[in-house]
KENU-54517 format. One record per residue (C-alpha): residue in one letter; x, y, z. Coordinates in nm, 3 decimals, padded with zeros to 5 digits. Example, Ala and Ser with C-alpha at 12.3 -4.5 7.8 and 13.67 -1.06 7.14 Angstrom:
% KENU-54517
(node 'A' (01.230 -00.450 00.780)),
(node 'S' (01.367 -00.106 00.714)),
//
This chain:
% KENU-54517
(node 'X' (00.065 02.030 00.678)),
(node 'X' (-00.275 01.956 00.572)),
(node 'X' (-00.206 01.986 00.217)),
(node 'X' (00.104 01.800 00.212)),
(node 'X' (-00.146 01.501 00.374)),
(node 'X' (-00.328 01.573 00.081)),
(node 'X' (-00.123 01.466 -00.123)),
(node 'X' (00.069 01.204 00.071)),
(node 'X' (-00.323 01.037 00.058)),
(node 'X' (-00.335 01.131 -00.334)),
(node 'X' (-00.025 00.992 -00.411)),
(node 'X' (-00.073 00.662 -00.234)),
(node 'X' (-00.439 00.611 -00.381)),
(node 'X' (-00.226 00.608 -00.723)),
(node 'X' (-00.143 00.253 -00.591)),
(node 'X' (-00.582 00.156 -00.608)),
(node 'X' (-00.636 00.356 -00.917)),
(node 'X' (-00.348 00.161 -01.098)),
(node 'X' (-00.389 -00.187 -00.954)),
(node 'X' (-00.768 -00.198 -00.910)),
(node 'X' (-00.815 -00.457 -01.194)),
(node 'X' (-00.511 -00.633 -01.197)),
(node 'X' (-00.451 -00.975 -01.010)),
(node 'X' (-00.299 -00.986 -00.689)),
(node 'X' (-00.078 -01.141 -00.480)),
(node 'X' (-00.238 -01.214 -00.104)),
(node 'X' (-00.020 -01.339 00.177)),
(node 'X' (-00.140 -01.384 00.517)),
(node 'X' (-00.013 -01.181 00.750)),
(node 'X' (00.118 -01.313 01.134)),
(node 'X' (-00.292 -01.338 01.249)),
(node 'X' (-00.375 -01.478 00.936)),
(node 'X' (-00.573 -01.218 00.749)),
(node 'X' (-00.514 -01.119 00.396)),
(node 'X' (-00.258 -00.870 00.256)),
(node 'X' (-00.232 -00.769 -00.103)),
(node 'X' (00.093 -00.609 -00.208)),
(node 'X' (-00.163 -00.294 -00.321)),
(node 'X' (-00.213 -00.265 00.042)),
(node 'X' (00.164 -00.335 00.164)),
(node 'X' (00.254 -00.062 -00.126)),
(node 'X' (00.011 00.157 00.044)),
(node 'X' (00.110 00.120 00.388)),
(node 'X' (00.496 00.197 00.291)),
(node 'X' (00.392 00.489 00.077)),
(node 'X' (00.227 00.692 00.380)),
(node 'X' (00.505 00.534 00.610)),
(node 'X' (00.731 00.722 00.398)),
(node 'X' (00.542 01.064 00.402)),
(node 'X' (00.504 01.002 00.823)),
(node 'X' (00.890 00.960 00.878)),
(node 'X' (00.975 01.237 00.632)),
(node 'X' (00.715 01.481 00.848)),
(node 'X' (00.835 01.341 01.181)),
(node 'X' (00.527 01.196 01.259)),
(node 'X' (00.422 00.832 01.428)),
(node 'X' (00.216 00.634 01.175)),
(node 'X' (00.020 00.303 01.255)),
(node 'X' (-00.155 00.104 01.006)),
(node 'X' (-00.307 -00.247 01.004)),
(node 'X' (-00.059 -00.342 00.774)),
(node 'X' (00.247 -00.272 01.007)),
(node 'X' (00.379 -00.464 01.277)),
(node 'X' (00.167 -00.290 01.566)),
(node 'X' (00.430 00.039 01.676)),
(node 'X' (00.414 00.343 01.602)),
(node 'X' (00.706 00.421 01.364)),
//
């Protein structure tokens, strides 16, 4: 378990390491803070790994539920 974390955490960091100097897009979210699409691409990345483990996952970027 812990090392498939590992690397659900390595492989969305990818998203940082590869977008870290490029522009990007910001949309405000339903409160009105900023969200980059680095961060939504993060978010559905360790979404992903969560429902594949059968775990809950909650992030700031989701809509509030655990999914």
């Amino acid at each position: 378990m812990v090392q498939s974390l590992l690397s659900a955490v390595r492989s969305a960091g990818v998203h940082i390491v590869e977008d870290f100097r490029k522009p990007q897009t910001r949309h405000l979210k339903a409160d009105g803070s900023p969200v980059t699409e680095t961060d939504m691409a993060i978010h559905y990345s360790l979404l992903h790994w969560s429902q594949q483990m059968g775990y809950g996952y909650i992030s700031e970027e989701g809509n509030g539920n655990i999914n």
